[in-house]
C-alpha positions as CSV (number, residue, x, y, z in Angstrom):
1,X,-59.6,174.8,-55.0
2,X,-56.9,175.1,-57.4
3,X,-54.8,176.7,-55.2
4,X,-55.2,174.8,-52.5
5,X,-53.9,171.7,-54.3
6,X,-50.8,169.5,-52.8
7,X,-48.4,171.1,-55.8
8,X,-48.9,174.7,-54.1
9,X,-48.8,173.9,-50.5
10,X,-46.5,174.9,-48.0
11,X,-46.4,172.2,-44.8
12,X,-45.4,173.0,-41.2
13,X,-43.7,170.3,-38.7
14,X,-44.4,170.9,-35.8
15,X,-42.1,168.8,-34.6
16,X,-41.7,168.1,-30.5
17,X,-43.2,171.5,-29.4
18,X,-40.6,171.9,-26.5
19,X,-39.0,174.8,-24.5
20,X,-36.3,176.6,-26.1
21,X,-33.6,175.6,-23.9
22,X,-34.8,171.9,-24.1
23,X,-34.9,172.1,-28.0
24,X,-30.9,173.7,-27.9
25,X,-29.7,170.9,-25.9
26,X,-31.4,168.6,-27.9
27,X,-30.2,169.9,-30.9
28,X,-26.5,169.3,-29.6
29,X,-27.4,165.5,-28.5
30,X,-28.8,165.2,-31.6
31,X,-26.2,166.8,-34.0
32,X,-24.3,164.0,-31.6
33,X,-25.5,161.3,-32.8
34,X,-26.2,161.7,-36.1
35,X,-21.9,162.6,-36.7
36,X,-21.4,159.4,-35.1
37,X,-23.9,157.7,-37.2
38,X,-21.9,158.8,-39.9
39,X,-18.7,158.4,-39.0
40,X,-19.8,155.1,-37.7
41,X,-21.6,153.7,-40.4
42,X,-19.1,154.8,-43.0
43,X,-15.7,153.5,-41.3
44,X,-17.8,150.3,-41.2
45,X,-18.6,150.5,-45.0
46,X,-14.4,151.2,-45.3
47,X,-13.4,148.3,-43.4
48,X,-15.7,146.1,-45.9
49,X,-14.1,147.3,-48.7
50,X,-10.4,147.7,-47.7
51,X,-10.1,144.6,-46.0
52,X,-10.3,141.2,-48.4
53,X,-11.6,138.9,-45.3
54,X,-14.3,140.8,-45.2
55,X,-15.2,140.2,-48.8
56,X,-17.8,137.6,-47.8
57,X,-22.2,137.7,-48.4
58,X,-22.8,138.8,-44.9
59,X,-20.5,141.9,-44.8
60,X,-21.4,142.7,-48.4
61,X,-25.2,142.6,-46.9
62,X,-23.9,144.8,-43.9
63,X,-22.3,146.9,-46.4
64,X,-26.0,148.3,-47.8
65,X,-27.0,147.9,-43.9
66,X,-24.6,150.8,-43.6
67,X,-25.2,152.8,-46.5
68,X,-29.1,152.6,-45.8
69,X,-28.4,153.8,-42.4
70,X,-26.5,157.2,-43.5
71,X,-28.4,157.5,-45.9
72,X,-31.8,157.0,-43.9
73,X,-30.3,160.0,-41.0
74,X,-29.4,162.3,-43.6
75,X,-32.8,162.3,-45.3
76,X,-34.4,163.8,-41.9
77,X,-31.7,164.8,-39.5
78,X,-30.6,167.6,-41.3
79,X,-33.9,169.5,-41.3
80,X,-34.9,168.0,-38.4
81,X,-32.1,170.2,-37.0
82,X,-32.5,173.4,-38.6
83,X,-36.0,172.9,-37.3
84,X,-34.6,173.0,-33.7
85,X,-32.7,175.9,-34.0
86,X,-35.2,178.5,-35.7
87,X,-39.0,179.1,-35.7
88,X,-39.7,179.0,-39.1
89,X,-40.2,175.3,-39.6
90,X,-42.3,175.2,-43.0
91,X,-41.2,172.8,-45.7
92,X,-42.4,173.5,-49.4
93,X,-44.3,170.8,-51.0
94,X,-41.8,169.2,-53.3
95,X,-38.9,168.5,-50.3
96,X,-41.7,167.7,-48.0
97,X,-42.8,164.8,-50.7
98,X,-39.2,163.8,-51.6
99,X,-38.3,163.4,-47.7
100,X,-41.4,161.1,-47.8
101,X,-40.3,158.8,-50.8
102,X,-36.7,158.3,-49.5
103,X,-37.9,157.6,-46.0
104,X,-39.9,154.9,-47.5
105,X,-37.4,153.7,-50.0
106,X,-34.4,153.3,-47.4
107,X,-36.7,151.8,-44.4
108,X,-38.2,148.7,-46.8
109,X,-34.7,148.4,-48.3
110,X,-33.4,147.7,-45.0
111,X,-36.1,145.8,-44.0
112,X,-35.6,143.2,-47.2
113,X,-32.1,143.8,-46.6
114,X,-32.4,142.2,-42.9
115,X,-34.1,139.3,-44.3
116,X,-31.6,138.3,-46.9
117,X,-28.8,138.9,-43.9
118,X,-31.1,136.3,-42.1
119,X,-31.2,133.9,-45.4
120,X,-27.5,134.3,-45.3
121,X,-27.1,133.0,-42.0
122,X,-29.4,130.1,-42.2
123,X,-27.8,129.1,-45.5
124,X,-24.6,129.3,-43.7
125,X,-25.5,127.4,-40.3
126,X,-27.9,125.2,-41.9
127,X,-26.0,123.5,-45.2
128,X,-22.2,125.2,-44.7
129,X,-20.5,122.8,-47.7
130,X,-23.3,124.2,-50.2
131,X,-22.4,127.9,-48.7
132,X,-20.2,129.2,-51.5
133,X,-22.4,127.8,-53.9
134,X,-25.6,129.0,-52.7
135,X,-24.6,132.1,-51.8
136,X,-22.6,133.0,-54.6
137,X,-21.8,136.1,-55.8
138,X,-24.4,136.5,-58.5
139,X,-26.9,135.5,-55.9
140,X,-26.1,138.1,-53.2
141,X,-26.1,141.1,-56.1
142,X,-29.5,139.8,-57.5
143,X,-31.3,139.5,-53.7
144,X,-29.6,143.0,-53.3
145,X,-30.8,144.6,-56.4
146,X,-34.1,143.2,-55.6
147,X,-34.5,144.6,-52.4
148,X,-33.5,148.0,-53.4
149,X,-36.2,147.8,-56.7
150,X,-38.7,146.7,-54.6
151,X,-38.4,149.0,-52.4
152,X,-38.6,151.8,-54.8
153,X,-41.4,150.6,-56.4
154,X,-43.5,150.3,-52.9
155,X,-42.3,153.5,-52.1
156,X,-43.2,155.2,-55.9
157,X,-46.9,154.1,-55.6
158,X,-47.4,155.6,-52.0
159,X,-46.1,159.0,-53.4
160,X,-48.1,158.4,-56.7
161,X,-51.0,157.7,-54.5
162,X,-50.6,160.5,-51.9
163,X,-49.9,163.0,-55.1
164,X,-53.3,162.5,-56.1
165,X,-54.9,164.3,-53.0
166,X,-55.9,167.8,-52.5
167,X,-54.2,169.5,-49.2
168,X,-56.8,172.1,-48.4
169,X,-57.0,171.7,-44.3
170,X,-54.2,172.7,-42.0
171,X,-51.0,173.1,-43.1
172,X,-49.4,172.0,-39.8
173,X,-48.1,168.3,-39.9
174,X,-47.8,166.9,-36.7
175,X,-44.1,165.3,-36.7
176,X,-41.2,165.7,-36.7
177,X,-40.6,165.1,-40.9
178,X,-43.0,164.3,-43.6
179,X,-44.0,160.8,-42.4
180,X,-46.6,159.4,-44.6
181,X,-49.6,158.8,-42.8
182,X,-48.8,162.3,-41.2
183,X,-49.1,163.6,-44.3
184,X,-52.8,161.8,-44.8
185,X,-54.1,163.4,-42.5
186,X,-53.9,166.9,-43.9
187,X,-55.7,165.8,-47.3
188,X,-59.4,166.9,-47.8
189,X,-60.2,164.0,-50.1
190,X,-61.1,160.2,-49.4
191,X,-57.6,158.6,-48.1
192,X,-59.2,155.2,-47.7
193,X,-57.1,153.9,-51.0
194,X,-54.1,155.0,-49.5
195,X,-54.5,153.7,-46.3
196,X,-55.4,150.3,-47.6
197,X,-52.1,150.7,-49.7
198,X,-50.1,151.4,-46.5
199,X,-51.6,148.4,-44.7
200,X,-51.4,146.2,-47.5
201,X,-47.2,147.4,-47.7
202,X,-46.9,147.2,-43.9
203,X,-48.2,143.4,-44.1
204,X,-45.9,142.5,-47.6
205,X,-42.7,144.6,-45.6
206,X,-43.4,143.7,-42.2
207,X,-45.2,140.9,-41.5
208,X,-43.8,138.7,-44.2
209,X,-40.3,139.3,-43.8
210,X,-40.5,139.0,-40.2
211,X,-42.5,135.5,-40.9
212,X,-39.5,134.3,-43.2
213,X,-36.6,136.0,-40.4
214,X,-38.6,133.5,-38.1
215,X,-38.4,130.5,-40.0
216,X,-34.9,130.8,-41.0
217,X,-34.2,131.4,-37.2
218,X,-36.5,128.3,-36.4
219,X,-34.1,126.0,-38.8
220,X,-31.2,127.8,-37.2
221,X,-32.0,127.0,-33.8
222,X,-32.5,123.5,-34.6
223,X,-29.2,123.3,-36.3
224,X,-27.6,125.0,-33.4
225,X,-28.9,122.1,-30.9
226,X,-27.8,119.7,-32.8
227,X,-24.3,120.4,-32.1
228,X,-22.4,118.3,-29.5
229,X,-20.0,120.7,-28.4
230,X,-20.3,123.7,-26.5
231,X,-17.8,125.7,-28.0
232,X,-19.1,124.9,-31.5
233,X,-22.9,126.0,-30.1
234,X,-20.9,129.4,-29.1
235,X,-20.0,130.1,-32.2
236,X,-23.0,129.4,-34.2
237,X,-24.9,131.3,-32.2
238,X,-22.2,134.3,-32.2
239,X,-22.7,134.9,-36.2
240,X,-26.2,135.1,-35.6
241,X,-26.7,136.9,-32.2
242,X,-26.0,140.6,-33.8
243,X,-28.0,140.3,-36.3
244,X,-31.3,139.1,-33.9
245,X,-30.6,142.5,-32.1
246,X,-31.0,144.6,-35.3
247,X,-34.0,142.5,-36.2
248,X,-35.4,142.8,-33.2
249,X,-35.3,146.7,-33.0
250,X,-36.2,147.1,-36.3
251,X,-39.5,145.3,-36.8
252,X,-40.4,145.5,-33.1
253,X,-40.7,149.8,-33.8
254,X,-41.7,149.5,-37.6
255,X,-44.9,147.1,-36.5
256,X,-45.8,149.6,-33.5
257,X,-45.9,152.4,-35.6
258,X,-47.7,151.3,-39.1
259,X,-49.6,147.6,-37.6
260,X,-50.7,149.2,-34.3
261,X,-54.4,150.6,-34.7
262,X,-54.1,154.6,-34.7
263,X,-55.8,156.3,-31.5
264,X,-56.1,160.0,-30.5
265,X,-52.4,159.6,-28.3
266,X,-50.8,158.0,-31.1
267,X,-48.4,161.6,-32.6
268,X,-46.9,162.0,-29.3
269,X,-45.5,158.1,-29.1
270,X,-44.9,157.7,-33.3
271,X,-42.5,161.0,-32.5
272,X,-40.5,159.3,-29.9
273,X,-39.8,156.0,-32.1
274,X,-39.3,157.8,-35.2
275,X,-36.7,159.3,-33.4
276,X,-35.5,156.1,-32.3
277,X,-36.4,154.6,-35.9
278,X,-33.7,157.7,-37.1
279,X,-31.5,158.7,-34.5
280,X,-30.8,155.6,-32.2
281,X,-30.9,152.7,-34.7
282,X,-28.6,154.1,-37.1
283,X,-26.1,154.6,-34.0
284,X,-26.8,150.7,-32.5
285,X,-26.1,148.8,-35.6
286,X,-22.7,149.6,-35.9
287,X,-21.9,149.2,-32.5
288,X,-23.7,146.0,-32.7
289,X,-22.0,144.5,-35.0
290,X,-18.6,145.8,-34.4
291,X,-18.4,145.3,-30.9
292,X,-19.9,141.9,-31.2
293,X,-17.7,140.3,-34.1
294,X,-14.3,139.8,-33.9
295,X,-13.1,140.1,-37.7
296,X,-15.1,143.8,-37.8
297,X,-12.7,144.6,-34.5
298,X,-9.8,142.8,-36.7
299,X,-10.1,144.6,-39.6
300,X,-9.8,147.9,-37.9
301,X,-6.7,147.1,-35.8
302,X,-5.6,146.0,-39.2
303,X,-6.6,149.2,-40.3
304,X,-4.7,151.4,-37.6
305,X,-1.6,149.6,-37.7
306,X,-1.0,150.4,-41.5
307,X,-1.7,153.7,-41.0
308,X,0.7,153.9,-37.7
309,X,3.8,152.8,-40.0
């Protein structure tokens, strides 16, 4: 059994099992996407930085919104498509693990993330002559740094957990990266503790973020009605609009995948919204929030004009 242990195995993604011609052409949509997640994401995180008006608690939030989401693409993407291209799709043991514990890193980061971007609005809407004071710069670094530990943390003890196990069945893990529960399901051992530990996380990550997003939202509403004039309701709701949309995308495919009871048909669908979860999300917050908010469109005219002289 010795040599069966996790430390000496090789894994195999299966991946999408399609035709070769499909797989090419998705390789090029793919490739796609994940450039313009980049290029996206990281003009984004420019504009933050270059432009002082910008220098606010929400776009420093949106600033680790667009890190996370390079970051998050380029932790499977890359593999995901070599994978495409060849026929030898095994992964040692060691990337396979590491591509684990930064998927899990990044995707509660951004999840705590969302929810201080939803504490920053309702701080904002709800009490906005105690806004600089509330949300003051110490404030903002200290959620952010906490999200980020956190994260880790949750992430470290799934790994620590899931390093434990023997991997003596099939090698083939059927996904399209080292997803965690995929993963499970390869150990020979009792994964009952690490399940708990995943349902446990998913209810702290998920379900009580999304509880607190909804309250804040609640308050926000309220505040929003309360305003006499249309215009002013506009653009109330405007700062806050964007940000619903990435919410919604975001926990709606996080709950389905680790909240929604596992059944026999479950790969097939958890394939299609990881790929959403790491293709399509990435792409959609930036053009959420850029096409959405004025200063974001601003800044970059801004932007193109200095560089035009």
């Amino acid at each position: 059994m010795g040599e069966n242990r996790s430390w000496a195995t090789e894994f195999v993604l299966l991946g999408l099992q399609l035709s070769p011609e499909t797989e090419v052409l998705l390789f090029w949509v793919f490739s796609l996407l994940y450039t313009f997640n980049l290029l996206a994401n990281g003009l984004i995180f420019v504009l933050i930085c270059l432009d002082q008006r910008l220098h606010t608690p929400m776009y420093f939030f949106l600033s680790h919104l667009a890190i996370i989401d390079m970051s998050f693409a380029s932790n499977n993407v890359p593999n995901m498509l070599a994978n495409l291209m060849t026929q030898n799709r095994a992964i040692s043991f060691v990337p396979c693990i590491m591509q684990t514990f930064w998927y899990l890193v990044l995707a509660d980061t951004e999840c705590l993330i969302l929810v201080a971007m939803s504490y920053d609005r309702y701080v904002a809407i709800c009490h906005p002559l105690q806004y600089t004071v509330i949300m003051s710069w110490t404030v903002c670094t200290v959620l952010a740094t906490m999200c980020w530990t956190c994260a880790f943390v949750l992430a470290l003890i799934h790994v620590l957990l899931l390093l434990r196990l023997p991997f003596c069945r099939s090698r083939e893990v059927n996904h399209i990266f080292c997803e965690l529960l995929s993963v499970l399901k390869l150990a020979c051992a009792d994964t009952w503790l690490n399940k708990m530990v995943v349902f446990a996380a998913s209810i702290l990550v998920l379900l009580g973020p999304l509880c607190l997003v909804l309250v804040s939202y609640m308050h926000i509403l309220r505040a929003i009605l309360k305003i006499k004039s249309v215009e002013g309701r506009k653009k109330a709701f405007s700062t806050c609009s964007s940000h619903l949309c990435v919410v919604g995308l975001f926990f709606g495919i996080s709950m389905v995948v680790y909240i929604v009871p596992d059944s026999g048909q479950q790969g097939d669908k958890n394939k299609i919204l990881s790929l959403l979860y790491t293709l399509f999300n990435p792409v959609l917050n930036p053009l959420i929030y850029s096409l959405r908010n004025a200063l974001v469109k601003d800044a970059f005219r801004r932007m193109l004009q200095v560089r035009s002289r």
